[in-house]
N, C-alpha and C positions, 0 to 999 in steps of 0.2 A: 321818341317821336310821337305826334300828334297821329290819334288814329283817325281815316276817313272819316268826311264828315254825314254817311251813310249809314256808319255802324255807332253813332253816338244816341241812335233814338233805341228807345227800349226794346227789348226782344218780345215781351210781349204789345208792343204797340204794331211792331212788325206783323207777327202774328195775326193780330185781329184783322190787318189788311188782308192778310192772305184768306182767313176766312170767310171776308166777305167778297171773295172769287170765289168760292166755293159755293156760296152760296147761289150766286150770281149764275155760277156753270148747272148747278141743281134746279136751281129755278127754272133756267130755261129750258132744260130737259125734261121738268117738270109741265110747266105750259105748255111744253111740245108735245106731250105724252096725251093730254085732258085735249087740246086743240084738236089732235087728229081721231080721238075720242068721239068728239062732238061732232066733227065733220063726216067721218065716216056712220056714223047712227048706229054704229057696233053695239052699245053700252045704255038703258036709259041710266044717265047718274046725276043727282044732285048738280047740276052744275052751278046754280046761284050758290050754295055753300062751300065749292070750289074754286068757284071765282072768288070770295070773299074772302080766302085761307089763303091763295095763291099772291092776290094784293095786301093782306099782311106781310106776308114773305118779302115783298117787295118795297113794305115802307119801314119794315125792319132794316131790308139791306143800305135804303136810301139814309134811314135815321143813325145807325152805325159807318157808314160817309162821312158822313157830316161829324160824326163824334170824332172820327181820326184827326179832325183838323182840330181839336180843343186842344191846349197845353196842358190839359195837367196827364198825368201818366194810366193806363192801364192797370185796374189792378188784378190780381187771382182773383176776386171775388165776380170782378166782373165780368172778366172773362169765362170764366163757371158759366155765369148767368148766361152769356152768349149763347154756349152750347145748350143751355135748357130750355131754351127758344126754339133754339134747332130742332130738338128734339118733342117740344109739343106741336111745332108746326107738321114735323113727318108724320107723326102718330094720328093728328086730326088728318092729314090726305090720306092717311091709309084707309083709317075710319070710315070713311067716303067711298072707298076703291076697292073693297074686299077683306080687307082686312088683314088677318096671317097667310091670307093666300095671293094677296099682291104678291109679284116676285123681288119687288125693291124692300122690303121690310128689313131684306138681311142690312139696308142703308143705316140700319141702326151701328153698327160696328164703323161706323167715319167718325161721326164723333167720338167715340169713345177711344177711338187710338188717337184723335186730336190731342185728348184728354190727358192720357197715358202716356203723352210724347212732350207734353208742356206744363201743365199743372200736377202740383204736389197728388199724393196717393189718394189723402182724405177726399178730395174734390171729386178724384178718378171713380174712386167708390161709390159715391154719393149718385154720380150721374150713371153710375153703371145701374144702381140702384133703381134707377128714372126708367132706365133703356130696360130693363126685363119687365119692369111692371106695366110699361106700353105696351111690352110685345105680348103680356099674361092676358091683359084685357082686352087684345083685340083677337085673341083666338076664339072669344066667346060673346064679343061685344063688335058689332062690324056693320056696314050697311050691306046686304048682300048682294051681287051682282047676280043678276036674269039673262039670260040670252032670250033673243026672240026667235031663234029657227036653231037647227040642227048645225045647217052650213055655220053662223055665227060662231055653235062653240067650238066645232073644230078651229074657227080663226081664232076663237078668243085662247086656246092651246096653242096653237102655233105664237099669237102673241105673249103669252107668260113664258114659255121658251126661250123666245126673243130677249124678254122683258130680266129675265136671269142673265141671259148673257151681260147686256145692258148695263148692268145694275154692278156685275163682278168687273167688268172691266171697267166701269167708273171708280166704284171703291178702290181697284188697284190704283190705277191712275192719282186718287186723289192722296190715299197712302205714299206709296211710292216716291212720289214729287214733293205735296205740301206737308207731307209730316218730318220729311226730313230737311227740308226746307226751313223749317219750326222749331225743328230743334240743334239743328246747326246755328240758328239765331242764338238760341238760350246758352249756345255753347259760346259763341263769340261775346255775348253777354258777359260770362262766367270771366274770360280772359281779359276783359276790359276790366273787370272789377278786380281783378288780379294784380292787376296793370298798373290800378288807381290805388290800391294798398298798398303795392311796392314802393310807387311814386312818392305816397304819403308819407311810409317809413323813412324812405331818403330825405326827403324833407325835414323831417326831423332832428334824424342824426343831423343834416347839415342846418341848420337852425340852433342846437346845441353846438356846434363846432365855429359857428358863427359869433356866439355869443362868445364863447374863449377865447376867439381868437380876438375881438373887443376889444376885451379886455386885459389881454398878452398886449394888444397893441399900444393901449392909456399907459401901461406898467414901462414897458420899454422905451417910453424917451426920455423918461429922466437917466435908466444908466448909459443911454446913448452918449446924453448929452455930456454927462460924468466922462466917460471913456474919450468923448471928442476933446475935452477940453486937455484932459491929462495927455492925449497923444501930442498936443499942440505945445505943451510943458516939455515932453521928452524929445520930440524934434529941437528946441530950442536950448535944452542944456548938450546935447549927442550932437552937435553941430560940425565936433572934427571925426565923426565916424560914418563916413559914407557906407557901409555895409550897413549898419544899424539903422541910417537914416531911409537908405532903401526901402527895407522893412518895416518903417512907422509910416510912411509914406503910403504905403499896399495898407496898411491896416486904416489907418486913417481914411481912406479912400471906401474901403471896405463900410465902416463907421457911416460913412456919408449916405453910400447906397441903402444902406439899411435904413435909416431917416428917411429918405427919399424914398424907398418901397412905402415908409409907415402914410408919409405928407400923403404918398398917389394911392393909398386907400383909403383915405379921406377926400380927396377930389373924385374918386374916381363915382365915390355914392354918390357927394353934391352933383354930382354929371347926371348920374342915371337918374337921380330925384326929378334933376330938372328936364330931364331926358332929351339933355346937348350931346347926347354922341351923334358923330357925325359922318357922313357916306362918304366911303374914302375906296380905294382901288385894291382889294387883297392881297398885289402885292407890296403896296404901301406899305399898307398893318404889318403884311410879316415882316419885311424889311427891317422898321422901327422896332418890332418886337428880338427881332434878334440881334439889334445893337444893342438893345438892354440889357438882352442875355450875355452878349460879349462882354458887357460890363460886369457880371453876374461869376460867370466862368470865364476869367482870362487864359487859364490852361488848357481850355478845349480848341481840338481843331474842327473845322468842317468847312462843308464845300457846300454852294447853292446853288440849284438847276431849277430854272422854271422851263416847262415840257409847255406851257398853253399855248394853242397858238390865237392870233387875234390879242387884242385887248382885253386886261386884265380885268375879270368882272369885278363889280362894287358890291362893297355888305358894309354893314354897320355895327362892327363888332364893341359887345360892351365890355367892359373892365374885366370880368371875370374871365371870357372866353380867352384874351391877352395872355390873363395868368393862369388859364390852364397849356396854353402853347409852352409859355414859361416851363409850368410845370412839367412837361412830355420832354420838352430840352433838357432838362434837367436830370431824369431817368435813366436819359439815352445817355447822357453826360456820365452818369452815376455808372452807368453798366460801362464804358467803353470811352473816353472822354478824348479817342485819337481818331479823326479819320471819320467823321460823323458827314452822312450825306444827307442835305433838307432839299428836298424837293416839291415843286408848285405843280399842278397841272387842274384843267378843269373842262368840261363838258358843256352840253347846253340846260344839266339837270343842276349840279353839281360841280362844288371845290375839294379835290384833294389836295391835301397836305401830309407826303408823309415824311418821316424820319426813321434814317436806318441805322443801326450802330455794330460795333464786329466784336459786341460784349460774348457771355454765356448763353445769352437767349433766357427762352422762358420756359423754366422747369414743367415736362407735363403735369406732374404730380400734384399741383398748384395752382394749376392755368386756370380751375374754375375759381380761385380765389382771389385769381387779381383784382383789384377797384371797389375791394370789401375796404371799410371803414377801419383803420390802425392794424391791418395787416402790410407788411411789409417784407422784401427779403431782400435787402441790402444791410441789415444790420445795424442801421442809424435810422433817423428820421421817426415819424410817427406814422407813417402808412398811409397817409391821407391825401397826398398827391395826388397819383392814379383816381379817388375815389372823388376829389372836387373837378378833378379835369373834366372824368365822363358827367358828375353834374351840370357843370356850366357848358359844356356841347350837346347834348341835352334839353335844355334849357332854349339854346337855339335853334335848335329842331336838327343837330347835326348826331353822327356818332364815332366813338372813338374804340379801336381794337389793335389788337396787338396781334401778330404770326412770328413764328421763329422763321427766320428766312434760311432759305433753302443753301446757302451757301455760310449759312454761321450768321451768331448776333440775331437779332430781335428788329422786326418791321411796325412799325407803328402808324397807322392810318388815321387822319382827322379829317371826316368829309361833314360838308356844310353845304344846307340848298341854297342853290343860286336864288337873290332875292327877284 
């Protein structure tokens, strides 16, 4: 299945949005910090170089906005640079504000677990590198703050107090939340692209299984046609052995369905090429689908319950999706081929379809290898069933699984979203 369409934008694109909440939230605790500065006349400080440091900050956060809406993607490199921005804007308001005896200085540890939470080591290094030597120069490089009276510095103490507290519960807050925020992206990241390798692999194999099958398909009409015509010679000389005629008659018949599988894998591509499939009622399609299989397996029994209530919902299933139902009858046929129960039912998300049978079920020992490509454990075939079924349901955004049922025999589930 298709993953939301939330988690298909980059984790670091994700990221840099979350950053510039950080910023956002910084800033304005920032302006709040210098505003009440200024009003209260606590502090003489630079303010025109405060104010000019503080509206960088702010056309920084506006100009990284505006970049989240560009399509091309986020890269490490630039993201780096994000945080070195960060990290010279803090060091110039320190600059301004005391320097290593500001109590926010310790703010230097936000970015740097930003860093350590989402970018590779080298980069982590690099900007820790940035972060000590801001914090080396402004122990001896700083503009210094003056009190004007006694009472001041007791306030200006009680506010770097304050200002520690401040400062540690913001870092927590912004740890806490957006680094793990940050890096659960890179992790959903990680399982998308997992996701997308695996997909691509299946692809593959059935791209090569695709192709054999081609050309199994070109190869096999000429001895069809060989086999059709020699059956129509022997019905015609065995004319007084009604037991023998029986038996060319089933085979002959046999003979036909096989032609007629090969003709409707050539109709069924011109179909999808021209993409004439057509919305029909779920339980139309099964219906149809399992007179073909009657045709397929004359020797199987089964029973059919549709559980829906209301009107049968409509989908538009393509050729393959057919022949993996095909397929899953066939299985259940393979394991138990007496007393098979199909059953319909469906929701207001979702179509179930399942099929039960009173075989041996499904070996533990194995269960992770069912729907692997030419594994099989009936003994004949090629393995490939099970592994184009869940392809082509799959493909339409459904999925197929198997339980051994609780009373014997093997359960087999085919759910499809309602369109």
């Amino acid at each position: 299945m298709r993953a939301p369409a939330q988690l298909l934008f980059s984790a670091s694109l994700q990221n840099l949005g979350r950053l510039v909440l950080i910023r956002l939230l910084v800033l304005a605790a920032q302006a709040g910090s210098v505003g009440f500065a200024w009003w209260s006349d606590l502090l003489p400080l630079p303010w025109t170089e405060l104010g000019i440091t503080l509206v960088l900050s702010a056309l920084l956060c506006l100009l990284t906005a505006l970049r989240l809406r560009a399509p091309w993607p986020v890269t490490e490199q630039e993201y780096a640079l994000q945080l070195v921005c960060d990290l010279l804007i803090h060091s110039v308001l320190l600059y301004y504000t005391g320097g290593s005896t500001n109590p926010f200085v310790s703010y230097y540890l936000v970015p740097l677990t930003i860093a350590a939470a989402t970018l590779p080591w080298l980069y982590s290094i690099v900007l820790s590198g940035l972060a000590l030597t801001g914090y080396t120069l402004l122990l001896v490089w700083y503009h210094p703050l003056h009190t004007q009276s006694l009472q001041h510095e007791v306030m200006l103490i009680n506010l770097h107090l304050f200002g520690m507290w401040l400062n540690f519960a913001l870092s927590a807050a912004f740890i806490t939340f957006f680094v793990v925020k940050m890096a659960d992206a890179l992790r959903t990241q990680d399982r998308l692209q997992a996701e997308r390798r695996e997909d691509g692999m299946r692809d593959q194999q059935l791209l090569a299984v695709a192709t054999q099958a081609a050309g199994a398909a070109h190869e096999l009409g000429t001895p069809l046609a060989t086999m059709s015509v020699l059956l129509k010679e022997l019905r015609r000389e065995q004319r007084d052995d009604p037991a023998l005629q029986e038996d060319l008659a089933l085979l002959q018949e046999q003979v036909s369905l096989c032609k007629e599988t090969l003709q409707q894998l050539v109709r069924a591509a011109e179909d999808e090429r021209r993409q004439s499939i057509r919305l029909q009622p779920v339980s139309e399609w099964l219906a149809a689908t399992l007179d073909r299989w009657h045709l397929m397996r004359p020797e199987a029994t089964w029973r059919y319950r549709c559980l829906g209530i209301g009107p049968a919902p409509e989908l538009m299933p393509p050729a393959d999706l057919s022949q993996a139902l095909l397929n899953l009858l066939n299985n259940a046929a393979d394991a138990c081929a007496d007393n098979l129960l199909v059953q319909l039912d469906w929701d207001e998300r979702e179509i179930c379809l399942s099929i039960r049978d009173h075989g041996a079920g499904v070996p533990l020992a194995i269960a992770e290898q069912l729907g692997k490509p030419f594994f099989t454990t009936k003994g004949k075939g090629f393995g490939l069933g099970l592994f184009l079924s869940q392809a082509s349901v799959s493909r339409a955004g459904g999925t197929v699984k198997l339980y051994n049922h609780e009373e014997g025999g093997t359960l087999t589930e085919l759910r499809l979203p309602r369109t």
